[in-house]
C-alpha positions as CSV (number, residue, x, y, z in Angstrom):
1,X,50.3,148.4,84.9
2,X,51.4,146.8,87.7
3,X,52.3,144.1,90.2
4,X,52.0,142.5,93.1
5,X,53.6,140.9,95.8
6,X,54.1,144.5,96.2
7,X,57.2,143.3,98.4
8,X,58.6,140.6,97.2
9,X,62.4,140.9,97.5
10,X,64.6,140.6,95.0
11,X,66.2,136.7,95.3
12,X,69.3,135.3,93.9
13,X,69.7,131.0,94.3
14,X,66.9,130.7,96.6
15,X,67.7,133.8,99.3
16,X,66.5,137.3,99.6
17,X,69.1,139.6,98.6
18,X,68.9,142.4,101.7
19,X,67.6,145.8,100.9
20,X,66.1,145.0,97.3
21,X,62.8,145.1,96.9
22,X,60.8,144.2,93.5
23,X,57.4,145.1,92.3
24,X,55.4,145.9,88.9
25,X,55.5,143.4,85.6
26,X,58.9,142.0,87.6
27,X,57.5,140.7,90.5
28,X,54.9,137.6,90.8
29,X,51.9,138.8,92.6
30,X,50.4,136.0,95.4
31,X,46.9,137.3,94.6
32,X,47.4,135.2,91.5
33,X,48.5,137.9,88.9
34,X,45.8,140.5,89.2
35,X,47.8,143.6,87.4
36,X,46.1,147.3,87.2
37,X,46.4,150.4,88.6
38,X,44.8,149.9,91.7
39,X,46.9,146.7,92.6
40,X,50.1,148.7,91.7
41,X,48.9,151.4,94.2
42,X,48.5,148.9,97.1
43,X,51.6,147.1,95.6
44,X,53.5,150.5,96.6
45,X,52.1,151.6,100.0
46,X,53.6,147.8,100.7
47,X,56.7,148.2,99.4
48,X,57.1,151.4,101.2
49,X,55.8,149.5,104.4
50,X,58.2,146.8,104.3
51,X,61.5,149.6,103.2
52,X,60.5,151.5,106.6
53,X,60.4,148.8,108.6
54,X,63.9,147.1,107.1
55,X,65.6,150.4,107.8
56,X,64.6,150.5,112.0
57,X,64.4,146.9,112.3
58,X,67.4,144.7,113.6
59,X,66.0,141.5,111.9
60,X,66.1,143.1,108.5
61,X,69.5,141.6,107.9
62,X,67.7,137.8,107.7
63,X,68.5,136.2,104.4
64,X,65.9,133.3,104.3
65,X,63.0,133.1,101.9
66,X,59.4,131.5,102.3
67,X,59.8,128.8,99.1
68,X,56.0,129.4,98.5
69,X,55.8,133.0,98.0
70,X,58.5,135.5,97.1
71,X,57.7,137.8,100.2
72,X,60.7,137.1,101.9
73,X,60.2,135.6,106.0
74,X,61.5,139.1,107.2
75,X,59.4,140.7,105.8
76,X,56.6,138.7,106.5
77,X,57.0,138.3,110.6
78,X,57.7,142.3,110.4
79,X,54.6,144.0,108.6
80,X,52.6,140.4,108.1
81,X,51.5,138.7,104.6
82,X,50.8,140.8,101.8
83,X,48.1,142.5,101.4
84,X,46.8,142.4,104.7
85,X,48.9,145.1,106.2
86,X,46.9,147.5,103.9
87,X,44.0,146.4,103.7
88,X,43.3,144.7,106.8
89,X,42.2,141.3,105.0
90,X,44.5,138.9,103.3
91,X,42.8,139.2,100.1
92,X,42.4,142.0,97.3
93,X,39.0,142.7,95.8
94,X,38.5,142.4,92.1
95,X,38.1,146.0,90.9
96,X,38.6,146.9,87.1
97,X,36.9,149.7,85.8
98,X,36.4,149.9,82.2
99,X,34.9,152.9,80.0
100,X,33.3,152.5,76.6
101,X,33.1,156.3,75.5
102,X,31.7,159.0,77.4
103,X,27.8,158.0,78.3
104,X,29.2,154.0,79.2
105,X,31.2,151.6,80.9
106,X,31.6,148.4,83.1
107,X,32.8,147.7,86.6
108,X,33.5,144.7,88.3
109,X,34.2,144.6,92.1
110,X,34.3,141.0,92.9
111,X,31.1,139.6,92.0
112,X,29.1,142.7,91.5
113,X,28.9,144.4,87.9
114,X,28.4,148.1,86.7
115,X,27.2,149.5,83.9
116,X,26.3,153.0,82.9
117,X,27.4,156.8,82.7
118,X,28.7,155.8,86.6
119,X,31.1,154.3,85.4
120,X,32.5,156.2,83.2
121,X,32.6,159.3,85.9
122,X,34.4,156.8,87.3
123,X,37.3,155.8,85.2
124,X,37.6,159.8,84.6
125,X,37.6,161.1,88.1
126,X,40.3,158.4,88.7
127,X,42.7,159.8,86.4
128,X,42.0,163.3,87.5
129,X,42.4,162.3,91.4
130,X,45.3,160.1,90.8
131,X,47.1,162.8,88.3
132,X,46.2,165.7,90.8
133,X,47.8,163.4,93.8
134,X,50.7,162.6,92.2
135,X,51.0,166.5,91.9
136,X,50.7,167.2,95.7
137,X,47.3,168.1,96.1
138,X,46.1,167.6,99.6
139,X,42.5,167.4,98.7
140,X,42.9,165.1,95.6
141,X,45.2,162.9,98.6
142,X,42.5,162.9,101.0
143,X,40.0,161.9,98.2
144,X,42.0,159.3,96.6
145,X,42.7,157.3,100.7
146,X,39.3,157.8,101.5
147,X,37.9,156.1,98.1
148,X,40.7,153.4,98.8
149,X,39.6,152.8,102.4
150,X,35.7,152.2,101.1
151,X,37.0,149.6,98.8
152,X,38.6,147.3,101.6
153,X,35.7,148.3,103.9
154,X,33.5,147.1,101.2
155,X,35.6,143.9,100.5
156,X,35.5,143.1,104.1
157,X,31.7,143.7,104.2
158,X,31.7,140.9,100.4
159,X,33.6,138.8,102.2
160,X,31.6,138.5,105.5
161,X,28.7,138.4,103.5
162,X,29.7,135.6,101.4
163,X,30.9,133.7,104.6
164,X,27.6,134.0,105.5
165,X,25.9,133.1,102.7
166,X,28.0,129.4,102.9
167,X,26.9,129.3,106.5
168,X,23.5,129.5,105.6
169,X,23.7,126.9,102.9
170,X,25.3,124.5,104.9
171,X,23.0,124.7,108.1
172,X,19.9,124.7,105.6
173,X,21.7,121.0,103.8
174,X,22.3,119.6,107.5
175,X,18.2,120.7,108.3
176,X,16.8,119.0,105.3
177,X,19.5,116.1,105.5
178,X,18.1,115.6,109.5
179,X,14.4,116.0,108.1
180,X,14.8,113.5,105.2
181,X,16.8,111.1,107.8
182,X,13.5,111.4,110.5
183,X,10.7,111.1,107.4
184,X,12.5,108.1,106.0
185,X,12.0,106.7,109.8
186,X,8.8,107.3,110.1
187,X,7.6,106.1,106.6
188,X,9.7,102.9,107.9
189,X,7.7,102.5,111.1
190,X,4.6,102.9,109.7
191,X,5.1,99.7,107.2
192,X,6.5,97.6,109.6
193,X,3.4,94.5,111.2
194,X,1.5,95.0,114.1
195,X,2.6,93.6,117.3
196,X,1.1,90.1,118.1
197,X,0.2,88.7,121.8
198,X,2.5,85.5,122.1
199,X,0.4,82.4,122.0
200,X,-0.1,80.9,126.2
């Protein structure tokens, strides 16, 4: 389990204590507390991020801290707001996978359920992947990025298609609101008296 503000630094009376970084069950994640697996992975690579850059960058010595997230300033203006130096977007995507034996299970990515045998290949090639990475296999490390990547690249894709989606919506209320607007005057029009000839 794991989580996020996969760089928060550790903080002592409102300031960032240099050089201490915090993440897992510790550290209060700005995605508003999603905690698995996959979160603590990202929650690393950005940890790691922001430790690389405080050790060849001359700012790293700044003490100040953002009061509405606990990613300190420095860390911020160096690598940029969490998550985005990851995964290119400032959001995470809603993944949980869940198995229910070996022939079921659910996944959620944002707004898209899963159900099936799929899933549960899934949750098990996860742990094999993940297991054989942490071991130093170059393949099972290849694997495991690549599968990462298509997550954001497919959270990018939700998102854009979602931004679309309220685009849509809102130019098809402004159409009907401009066609209710020109029906109303023309059903007003039509009631109003004929025009007279003034009396000579």
């Amino acid at each position: 389990s794991s989580s996020s503000s996969s760089s928060s630094r550790g903080w002592q009376n409102g300031h960032a204590i240099p050089n201490v970084f915090a993440i897992g069950d510790i550290s209060r994640n700005p995605m508003e507390g999603m905690k698995t697996a996959y979160t603590a992975d990202i929650d690393g690579a950005y940890v790691a991020k922001a430790i690389l850059q405080d050790l060849y960058s001359s700012s790293s010595s700044s003490t100040s801290l953002d009061p509405t997230t606990t990613t300190s300033t420095t860390t911020k203006s160096i690598i940029g707001d969490y998550p985005s130096p990851i995964t290119g977007v400032g959001s995470l995507p809603r993944l949980s996978a869940v198995s229910l034996g070996f022939r079921d299970g659910v996944l959620i990515f944002n707004d898209w359920i899963l159900t099936g045998m799929i899933v549960s290949f899934v949750k098990w090639s996860v742990k094999v992947l993940k297991v054989a990475q942490m071991n130093g296999n170059s393949l099972a490390d290849f694997t495991w990025n690549a599968a990462e990547s298509l997550t954001f690249i497919l959270h990018r894709i939700d998102i854009w298609r979602e931004n679309m989606v309220f685009i849509v919506r809102e130019a098809l209320k402004g159409i009907r609101t401009i066609v209710h607007t020109i029906t109303r005057k023309k059903a007003a029009s039509s009631h109003l008296p004929p025009a007279t000839s003034p009396r000579g």
